[in-house]
C-alpha beads as a LAMMPS data file, in Angstrom:
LAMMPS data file: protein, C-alpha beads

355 atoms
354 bonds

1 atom types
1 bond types

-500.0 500.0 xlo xhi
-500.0 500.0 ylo yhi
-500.0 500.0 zlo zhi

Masses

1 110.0

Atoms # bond

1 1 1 17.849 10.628 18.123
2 1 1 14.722 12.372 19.912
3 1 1 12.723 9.408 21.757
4 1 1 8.752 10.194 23.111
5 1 1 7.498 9.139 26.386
6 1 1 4.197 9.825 28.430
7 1 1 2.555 8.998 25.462
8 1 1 -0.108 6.128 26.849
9 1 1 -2.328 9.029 28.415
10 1 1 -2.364 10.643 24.831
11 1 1 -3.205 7.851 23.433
12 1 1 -6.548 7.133 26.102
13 1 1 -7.699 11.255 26.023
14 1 1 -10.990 11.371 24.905
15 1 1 -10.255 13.828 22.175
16 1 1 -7.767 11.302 20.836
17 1 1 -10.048 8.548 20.943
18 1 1 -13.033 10.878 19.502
19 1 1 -10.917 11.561 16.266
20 1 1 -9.738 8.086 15.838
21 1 1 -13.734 6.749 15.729
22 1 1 -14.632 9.873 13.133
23 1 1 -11.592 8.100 10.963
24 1 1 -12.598 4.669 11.366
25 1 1 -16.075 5.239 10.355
26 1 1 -15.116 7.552 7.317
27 1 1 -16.837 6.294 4.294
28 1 1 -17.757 3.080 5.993
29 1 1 -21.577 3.967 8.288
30 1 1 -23.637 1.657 5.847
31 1 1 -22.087 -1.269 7.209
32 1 1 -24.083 -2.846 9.768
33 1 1 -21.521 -2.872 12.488
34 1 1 -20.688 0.711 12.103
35 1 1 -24.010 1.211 12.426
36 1 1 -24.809 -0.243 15.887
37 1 1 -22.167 1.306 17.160
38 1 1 -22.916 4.822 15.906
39 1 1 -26.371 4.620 17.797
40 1 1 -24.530 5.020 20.857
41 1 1 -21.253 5.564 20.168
42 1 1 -20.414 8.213 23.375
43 1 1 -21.451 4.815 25.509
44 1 1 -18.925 2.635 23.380
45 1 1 -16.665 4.885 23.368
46 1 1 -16.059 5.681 26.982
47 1 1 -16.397 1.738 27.489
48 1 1 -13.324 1.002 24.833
49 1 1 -11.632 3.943 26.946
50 1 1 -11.827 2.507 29.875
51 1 1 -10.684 -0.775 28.664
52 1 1 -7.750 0.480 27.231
53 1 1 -6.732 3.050 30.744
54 1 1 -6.970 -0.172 32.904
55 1 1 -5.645 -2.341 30.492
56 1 1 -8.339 -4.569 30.013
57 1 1 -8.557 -3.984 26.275
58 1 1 -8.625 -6.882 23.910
59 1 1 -9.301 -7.536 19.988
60 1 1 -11.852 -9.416 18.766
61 1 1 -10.313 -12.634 16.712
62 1 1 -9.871 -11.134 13.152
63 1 1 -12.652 -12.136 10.524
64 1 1 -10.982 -13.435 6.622
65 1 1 -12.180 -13.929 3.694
66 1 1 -10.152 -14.733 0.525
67 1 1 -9.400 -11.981 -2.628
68 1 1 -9.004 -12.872 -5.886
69 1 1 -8.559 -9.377 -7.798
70 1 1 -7.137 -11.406 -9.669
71 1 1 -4.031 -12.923 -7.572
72 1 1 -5.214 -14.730 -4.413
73 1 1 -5.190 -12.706 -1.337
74 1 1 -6.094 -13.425 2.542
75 1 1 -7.840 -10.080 3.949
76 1 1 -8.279 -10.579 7.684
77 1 1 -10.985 -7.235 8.604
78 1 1 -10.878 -6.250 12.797
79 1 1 -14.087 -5.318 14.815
80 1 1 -15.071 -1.832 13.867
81 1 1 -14.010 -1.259 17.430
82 1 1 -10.779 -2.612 16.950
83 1 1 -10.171 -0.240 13.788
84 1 1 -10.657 2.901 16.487
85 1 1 -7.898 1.648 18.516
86 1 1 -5.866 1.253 15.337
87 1 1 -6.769 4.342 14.359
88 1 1 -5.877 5.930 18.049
89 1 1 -2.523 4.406 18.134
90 1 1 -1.739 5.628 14.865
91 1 1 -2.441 9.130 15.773
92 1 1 0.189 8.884 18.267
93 1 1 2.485 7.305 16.395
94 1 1 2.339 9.067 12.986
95 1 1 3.639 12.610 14.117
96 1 1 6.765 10.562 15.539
97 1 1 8.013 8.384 12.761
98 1 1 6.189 10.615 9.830
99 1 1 9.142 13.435 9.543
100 1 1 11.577 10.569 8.980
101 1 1 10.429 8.894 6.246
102 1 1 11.761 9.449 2.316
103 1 1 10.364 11.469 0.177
104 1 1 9.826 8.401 -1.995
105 1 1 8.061 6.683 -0.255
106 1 1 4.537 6.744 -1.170
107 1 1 1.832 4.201 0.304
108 1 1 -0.562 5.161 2.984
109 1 1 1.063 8.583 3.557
110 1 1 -0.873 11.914 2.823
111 1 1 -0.419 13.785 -0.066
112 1 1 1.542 11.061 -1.587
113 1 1 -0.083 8.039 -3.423
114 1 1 0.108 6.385 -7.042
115 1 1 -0.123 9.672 -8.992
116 1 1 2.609 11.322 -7.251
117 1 1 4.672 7.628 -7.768
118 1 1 4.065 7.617 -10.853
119 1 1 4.972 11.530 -11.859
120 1 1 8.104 10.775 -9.737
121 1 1 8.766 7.751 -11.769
122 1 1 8.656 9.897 -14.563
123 1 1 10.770 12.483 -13.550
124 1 1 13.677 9.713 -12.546
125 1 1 12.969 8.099 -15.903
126 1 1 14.556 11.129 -17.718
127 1 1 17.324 11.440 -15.507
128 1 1 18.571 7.499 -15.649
129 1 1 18.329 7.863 -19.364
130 1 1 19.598 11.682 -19.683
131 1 1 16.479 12.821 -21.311
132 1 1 15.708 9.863 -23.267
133 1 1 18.955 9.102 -25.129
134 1 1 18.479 6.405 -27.615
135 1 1 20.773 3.570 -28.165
136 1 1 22.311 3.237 -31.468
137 1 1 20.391 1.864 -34.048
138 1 1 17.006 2.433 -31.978
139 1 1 14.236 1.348 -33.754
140 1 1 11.631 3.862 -32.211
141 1 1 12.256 6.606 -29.717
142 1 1 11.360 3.978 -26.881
143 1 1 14.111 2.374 -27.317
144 1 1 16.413 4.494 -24.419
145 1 1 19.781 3.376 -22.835
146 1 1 18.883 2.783 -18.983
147 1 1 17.709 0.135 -17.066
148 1 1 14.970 -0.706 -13.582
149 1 1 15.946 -2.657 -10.775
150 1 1 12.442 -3.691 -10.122
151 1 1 12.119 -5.974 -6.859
152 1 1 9.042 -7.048 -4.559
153 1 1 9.862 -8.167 -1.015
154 1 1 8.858 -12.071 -1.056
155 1 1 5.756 -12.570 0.811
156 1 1 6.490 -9.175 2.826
157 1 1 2.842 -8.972 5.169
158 1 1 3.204 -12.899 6.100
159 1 1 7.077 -12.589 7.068
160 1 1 7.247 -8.822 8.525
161 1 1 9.291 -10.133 12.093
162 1 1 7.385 -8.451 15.079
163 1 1 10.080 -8.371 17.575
164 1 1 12.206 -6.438 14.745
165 1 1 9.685 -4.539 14.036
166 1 1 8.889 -3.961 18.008
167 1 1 12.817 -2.865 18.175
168 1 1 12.595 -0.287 15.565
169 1 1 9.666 1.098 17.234
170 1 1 11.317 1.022 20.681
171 1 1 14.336 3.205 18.988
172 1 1 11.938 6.422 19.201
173 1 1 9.174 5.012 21.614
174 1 1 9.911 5.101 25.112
175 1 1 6.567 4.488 26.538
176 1 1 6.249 0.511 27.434
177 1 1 1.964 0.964 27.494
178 1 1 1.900 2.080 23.698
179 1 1 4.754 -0.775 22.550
180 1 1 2.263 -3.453 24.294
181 1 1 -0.874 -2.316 22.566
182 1 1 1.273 -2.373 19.337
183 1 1 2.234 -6.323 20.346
184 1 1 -1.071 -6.990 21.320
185 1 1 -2.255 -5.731 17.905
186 1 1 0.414 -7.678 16.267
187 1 1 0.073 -10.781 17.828
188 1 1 -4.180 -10.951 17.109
189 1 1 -3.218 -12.085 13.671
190 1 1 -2.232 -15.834 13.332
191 1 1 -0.531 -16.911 9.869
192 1 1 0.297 -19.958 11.276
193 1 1 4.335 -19.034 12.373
194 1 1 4.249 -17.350 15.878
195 1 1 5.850 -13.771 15.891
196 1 1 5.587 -13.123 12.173
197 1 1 3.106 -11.440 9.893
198 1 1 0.714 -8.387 10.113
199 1 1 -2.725 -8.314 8.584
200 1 1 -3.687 -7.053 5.191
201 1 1 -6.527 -4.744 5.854
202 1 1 -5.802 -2.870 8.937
203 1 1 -4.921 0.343 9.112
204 1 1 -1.750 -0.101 11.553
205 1 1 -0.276 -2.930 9.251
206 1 1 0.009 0.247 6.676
207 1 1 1.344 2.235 8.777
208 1 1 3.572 -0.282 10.363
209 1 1 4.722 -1.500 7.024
210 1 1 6.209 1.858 5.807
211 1 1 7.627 1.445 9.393
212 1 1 9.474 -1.023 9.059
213 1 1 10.655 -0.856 5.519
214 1 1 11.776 2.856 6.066
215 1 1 15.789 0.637 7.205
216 1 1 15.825 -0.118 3.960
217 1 1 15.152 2.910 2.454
218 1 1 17.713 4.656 4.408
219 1 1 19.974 2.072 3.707
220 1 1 18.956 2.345 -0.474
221 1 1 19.310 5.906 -0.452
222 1 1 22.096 6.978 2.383
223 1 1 23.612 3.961 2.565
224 1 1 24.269 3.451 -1.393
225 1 1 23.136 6.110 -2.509
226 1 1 21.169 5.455 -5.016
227 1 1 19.134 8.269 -5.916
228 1 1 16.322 7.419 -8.125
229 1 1 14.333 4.850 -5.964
230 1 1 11.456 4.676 -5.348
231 1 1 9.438 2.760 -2.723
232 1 1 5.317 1.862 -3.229
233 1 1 4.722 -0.493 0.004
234 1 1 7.024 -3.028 -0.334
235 1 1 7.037 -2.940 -4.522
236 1 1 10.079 -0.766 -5.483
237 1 1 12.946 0.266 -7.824
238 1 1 15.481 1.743 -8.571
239 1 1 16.403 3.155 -12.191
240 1 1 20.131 3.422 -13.615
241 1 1 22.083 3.743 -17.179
242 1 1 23.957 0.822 -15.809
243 1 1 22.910 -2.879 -16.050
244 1 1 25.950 -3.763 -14.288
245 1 1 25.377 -1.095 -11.237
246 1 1 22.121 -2.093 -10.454
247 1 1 23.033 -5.799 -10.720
248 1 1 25.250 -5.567 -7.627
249 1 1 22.848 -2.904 -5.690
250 1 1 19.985 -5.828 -6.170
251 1 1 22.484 -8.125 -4.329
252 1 1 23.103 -5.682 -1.854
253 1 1 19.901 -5.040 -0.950
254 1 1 18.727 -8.684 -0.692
255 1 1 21.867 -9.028 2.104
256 1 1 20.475 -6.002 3.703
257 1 1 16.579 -7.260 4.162
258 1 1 18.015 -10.471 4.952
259 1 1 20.335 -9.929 7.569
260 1 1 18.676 -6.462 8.728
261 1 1 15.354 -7.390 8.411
262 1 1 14.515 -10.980 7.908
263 1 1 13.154 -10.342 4.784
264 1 1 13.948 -11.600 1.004
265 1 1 13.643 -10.739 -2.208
266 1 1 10.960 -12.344 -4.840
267 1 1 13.236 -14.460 -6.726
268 1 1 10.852 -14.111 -9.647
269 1 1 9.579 -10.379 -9.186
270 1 1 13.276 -8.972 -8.761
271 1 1 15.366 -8.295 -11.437
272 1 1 16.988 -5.620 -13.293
273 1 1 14.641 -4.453 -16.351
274 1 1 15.347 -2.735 -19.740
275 1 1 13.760 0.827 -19.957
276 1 1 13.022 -0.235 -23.486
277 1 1 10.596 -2.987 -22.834
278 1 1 8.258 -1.415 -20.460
279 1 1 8.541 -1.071 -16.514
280 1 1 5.718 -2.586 -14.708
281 1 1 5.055 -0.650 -11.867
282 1 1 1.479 0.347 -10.141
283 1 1 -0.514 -1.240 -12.613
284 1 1 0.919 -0.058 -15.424
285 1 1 3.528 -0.944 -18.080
286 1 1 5.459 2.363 -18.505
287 1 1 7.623 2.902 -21.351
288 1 1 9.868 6.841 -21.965
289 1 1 6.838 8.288 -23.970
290 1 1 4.300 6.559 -23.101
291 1 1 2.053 4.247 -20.309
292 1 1 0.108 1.146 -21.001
293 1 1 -2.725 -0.640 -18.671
294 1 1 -1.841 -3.749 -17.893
295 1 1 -3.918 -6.538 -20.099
296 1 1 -5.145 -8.202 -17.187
297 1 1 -6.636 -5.365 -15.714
298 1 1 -8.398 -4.879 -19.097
299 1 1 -9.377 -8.500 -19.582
300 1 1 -11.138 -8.294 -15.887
301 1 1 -12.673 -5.079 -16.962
302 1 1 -14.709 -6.389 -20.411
303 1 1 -15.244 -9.503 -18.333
304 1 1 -17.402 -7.354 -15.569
305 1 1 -18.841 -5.479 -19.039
306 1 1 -19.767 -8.481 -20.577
307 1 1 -21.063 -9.723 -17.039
308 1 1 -23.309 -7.285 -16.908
309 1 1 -24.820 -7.221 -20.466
310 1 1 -27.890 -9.395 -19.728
311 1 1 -28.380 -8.585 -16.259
312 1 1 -30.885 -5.134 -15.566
313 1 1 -32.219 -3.538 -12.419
314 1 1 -30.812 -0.252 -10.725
315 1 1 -28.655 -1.669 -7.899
316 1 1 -26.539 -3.753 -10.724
317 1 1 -26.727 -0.306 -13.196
318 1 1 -25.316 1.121 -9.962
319 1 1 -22.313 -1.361 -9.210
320 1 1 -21.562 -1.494 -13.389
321 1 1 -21.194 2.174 -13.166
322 1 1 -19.392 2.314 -10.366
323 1 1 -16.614 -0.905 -11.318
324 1 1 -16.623 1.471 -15.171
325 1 1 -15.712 4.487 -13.726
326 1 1 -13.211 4.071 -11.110
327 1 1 -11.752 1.384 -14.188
328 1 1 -11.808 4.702 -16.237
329 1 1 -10.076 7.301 -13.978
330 1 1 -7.659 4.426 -13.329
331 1 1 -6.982 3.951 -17.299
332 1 1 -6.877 7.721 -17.910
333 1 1 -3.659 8.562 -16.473
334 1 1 -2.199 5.761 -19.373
335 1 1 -2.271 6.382 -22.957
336 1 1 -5.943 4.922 -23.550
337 1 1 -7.877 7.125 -25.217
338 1 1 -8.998 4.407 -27.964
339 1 1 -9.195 1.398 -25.565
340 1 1 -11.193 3.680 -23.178
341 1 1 -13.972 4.696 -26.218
342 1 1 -14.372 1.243 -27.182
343 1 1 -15.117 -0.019 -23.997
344 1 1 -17.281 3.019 -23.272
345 1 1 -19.432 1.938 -26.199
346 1 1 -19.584 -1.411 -24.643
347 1 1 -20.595 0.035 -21.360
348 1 1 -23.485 1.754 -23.043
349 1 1 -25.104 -1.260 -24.335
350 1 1 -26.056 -2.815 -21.047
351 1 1 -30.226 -2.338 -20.908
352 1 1 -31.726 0.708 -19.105
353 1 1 -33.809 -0.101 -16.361
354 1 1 -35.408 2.822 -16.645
355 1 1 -35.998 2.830 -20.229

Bonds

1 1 1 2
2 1 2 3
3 1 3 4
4 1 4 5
5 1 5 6
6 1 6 7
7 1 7 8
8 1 8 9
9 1 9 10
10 1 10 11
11 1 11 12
12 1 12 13
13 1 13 14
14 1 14 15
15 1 15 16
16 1 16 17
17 1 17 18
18 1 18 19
19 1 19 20
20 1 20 21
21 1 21 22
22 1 22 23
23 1 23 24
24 1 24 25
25 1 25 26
26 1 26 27
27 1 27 28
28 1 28 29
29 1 29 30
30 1 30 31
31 1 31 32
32 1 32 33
33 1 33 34
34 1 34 35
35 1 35 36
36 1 36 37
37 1 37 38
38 1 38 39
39 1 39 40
40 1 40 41
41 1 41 42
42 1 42 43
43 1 43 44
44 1 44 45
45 1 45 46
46 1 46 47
47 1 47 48
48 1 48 49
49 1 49 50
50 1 50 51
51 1 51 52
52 1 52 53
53 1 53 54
54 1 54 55
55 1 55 56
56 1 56 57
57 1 57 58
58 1 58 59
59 1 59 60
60 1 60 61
61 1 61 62
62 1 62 63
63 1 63 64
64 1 64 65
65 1 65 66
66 1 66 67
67 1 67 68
68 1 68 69
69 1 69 70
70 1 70 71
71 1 71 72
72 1 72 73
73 1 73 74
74 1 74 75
75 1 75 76
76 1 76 77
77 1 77 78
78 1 78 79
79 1 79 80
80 1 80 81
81 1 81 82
82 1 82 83
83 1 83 84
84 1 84 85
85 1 85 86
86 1 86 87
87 1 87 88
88 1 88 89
89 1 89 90
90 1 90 91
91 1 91 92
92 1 92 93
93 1 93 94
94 1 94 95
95 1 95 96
96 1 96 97
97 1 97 98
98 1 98 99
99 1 99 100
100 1 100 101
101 1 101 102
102 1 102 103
103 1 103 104
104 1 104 105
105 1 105 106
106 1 106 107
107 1 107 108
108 1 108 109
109 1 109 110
110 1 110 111
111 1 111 112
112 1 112 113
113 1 113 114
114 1 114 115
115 1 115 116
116 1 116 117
117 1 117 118
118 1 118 119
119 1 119 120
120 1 120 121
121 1 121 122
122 1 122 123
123 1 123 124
124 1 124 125
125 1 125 126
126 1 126 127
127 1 127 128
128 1 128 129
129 1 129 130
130 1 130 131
131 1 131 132
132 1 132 133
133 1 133 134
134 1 134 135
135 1 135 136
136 1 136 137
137 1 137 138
138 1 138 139
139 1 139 140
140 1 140 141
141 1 141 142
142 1 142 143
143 1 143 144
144 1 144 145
145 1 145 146
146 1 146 147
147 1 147 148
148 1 148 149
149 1 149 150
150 1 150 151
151 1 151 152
152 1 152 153
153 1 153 154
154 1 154 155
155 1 155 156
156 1 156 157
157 1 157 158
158 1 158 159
159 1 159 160
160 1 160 161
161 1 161 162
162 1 162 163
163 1 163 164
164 1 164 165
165 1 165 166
166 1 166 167
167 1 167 168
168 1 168 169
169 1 169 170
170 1 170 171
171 1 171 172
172 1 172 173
173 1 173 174
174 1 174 175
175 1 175 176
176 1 176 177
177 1 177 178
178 1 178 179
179 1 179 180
180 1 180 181
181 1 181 182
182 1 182 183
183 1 183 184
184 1 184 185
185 1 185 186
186 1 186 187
187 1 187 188
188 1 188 189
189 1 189 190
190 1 190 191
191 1 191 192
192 1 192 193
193 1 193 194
194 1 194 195
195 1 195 196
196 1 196 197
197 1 197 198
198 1 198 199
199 1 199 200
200 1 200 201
201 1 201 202
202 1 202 203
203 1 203 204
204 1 204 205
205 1 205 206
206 1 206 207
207 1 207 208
208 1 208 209
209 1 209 210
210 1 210 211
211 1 211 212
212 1 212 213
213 1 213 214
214 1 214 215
215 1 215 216
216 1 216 217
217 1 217 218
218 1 218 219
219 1 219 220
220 1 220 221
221 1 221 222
222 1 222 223
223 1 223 224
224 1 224 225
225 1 225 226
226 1 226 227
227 1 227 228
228 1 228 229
229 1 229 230
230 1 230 231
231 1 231 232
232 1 232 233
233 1 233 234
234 1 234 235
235 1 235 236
236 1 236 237
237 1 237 238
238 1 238 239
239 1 239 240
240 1 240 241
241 1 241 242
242 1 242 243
243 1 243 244
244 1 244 245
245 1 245 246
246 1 246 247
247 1 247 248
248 1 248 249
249 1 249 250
250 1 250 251
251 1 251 252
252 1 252 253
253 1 253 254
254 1 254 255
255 1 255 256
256 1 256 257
257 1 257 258
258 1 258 259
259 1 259 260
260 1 260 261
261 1 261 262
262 1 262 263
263 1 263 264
264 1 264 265
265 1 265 266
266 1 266 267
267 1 267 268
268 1 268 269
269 1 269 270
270 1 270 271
271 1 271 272
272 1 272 273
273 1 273 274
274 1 274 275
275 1 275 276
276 1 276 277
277 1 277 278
278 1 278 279
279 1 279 280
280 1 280 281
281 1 281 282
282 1 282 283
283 1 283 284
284 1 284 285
285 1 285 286
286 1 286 287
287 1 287 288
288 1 288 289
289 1 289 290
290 1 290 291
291 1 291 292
292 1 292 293
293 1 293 294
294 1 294 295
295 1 295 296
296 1 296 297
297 1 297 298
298 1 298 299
299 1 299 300
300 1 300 301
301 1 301 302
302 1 302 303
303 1 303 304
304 1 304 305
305 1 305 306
306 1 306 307
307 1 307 308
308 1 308 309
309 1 309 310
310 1 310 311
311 1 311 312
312 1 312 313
313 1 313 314
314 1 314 315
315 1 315 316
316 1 316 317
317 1 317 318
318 1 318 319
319 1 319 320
320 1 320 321
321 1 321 322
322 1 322 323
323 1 323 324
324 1 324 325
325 1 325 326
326 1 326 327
327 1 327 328
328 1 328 329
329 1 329 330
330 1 330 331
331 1 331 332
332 1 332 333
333 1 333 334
334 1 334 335
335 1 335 336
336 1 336 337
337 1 337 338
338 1 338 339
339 1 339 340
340 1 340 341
341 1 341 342
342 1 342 343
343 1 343 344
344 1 344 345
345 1 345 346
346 1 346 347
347 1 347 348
348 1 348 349
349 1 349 350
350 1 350 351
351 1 351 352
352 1 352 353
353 1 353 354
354 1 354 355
């Protein structure tokens, strides 16, 4: 296995550093701390630089607030400065561990994403099922012989183990500077147990996720080769004609992240699914011919609608419009056509500002 060294004065260049700031402030200069430090950013910059070449650098304490879209969620957000050295050590990183990943595995990587899952989950759909065979007696031509192990890794961001993680790293990273800005990155987060968990929000806890959970797909497809998996962070699955085959892989794999990994499976999110009944995977419930939205995501959606029925004035037009149509690009790639009108016609009765 190739391993990288030298890499720390990479990592410091200027151009380096000059691409990882254009990144960090993509689609993000109205907030007011990107703003201050755009005014003078050559001055900030060489000042973070120098920091991080005399190793002086250190994060600023992590900022949360709670999500509730619509499960409860802890987002901690770094110092816009921060997100530049994320962004710088990434860069370095990427190109190393980038060419080793799956094919399927499809969070945070470019030219991947939850299209390209789900058009994959399609493709592996007709293969489990050899082109939609029906059991006997179907009652509809949903009704297919095959089955989803569908599993979520149990708590996965709160547990991820950093001196695992730090080994799997040090298997192609030789350069002792870059592994202890990657601590030092991991250990400004505090969940409350010391040495585990990696922020939701930062860009590094992506990367670093796909990381770390590329054992296990190595192990899911090389290992026992199962060959229609798919991984979306750390929701995955894996499709099969045989109840009883993916019953044992789902114990398998629970040993693996376990032992391997000091991870576990959602009791309650892992199990081995029906084709017939609908897979839920990426926010939708997919059956062979067809894909639903999932009812929550619709409930949340004529809640906002109804929301903003008696409220008028441009900047809420502007959000309204903006919450309807990302909802609507997001429903378009399911079977909505109806669902989508009606709530169009809804979306057309708030009051015109401008009227």
């Amino acid at each position: 296995m190739k391993t990288y060294t030298r890499l720390w004065s990479r990592l410091c260049s200027w151009e380096n550093l000059v691409l990882a700031y254009e990144r960090a402030k993509r689609g993000k200069t109205n907030r007011p701390s990107v703003r201050t430090f755009v005014k003078r950013w050559p001055l900030e910059l060489a000042l973070l630089r120098h920091q991080l070449k005399t190793k002086t650098y250190r994060p600023v304490p992590l900022r949360r607030f709670v999500l509730r879209d619509p499960k409860t969620r802890v987002i901690s957000v770094s110092a816009f400065r921060d997100r530049i050295v994320h962004h710088a050590l990434v860069n370095i990183l990427q190109p190393i561990f980038e060419p080793r990943f799956i094919n399927d595995s499809y969070a945070s990587r470019k030219g991947r994403g939850t299209l390209p899952a789900l058009r994959r989950f399609d493709a592996f759909k007709r293969r489990a099922t050899r082109n939609g065979r029906t059991r006997s007696g179907a009652r509809n031509a949903n009704d297919v012989i095959g089955y989803a192990l569908k599993c979520d890794v149990k708590q996965y961001f709160d547990t991820v183990d950093h001196e695992t993680l730090l080994a799997i790293l040090r298997e192609r990273v030789k350069d002792e500077d870059v592994l202890a800005l990657a601590k030092t990155i991991l250990e400004n987060h505090d969940n409350g147990t010391p040495g585990k968990g990696m922020p939701l929000g930062n860009w590094t806890s992506q990367f670093f996720a796909n990381v770390y959970l590329d054992k296990l797909d190595w192990f899911v497809k090389h290992g026992l080769k199962a060959r229609h998996y798919i991984r979306y962070v750390d929701d995955f699955l894996i499709l099969d004609e045989s109840r009883e085959r993916l019953g044992k892989l789902k114990t398998t794999i629970d040993g693996f992240l376990k032992e391997r990994l000091l991870l576990e499976l959602h009791p309650e999110k892992s199990a081995v699914i029906p084709l017939r009944t609908g897979v839920t995977f990426l926010g939708y419930r997919i059956f062979y011919h067809h894909k639903l939205v999932r009812e929550r995501s619709v409930r949340k959606m004529k809640r906002k609608l109804e929301a903003s029925t008696d409220v008028e004035g441009d900047e809420s037009q502007m959000r309204a419009a903006a919450s309807w149509n990302g909802w609507s690009a997001y429903a378009k790639r399911a079977n909505t056509y109806r669902l989508r009108e009606r709530l169009e016609d809804r979306f057309k009765e708030r009051p015109d500002s401008s009227a």
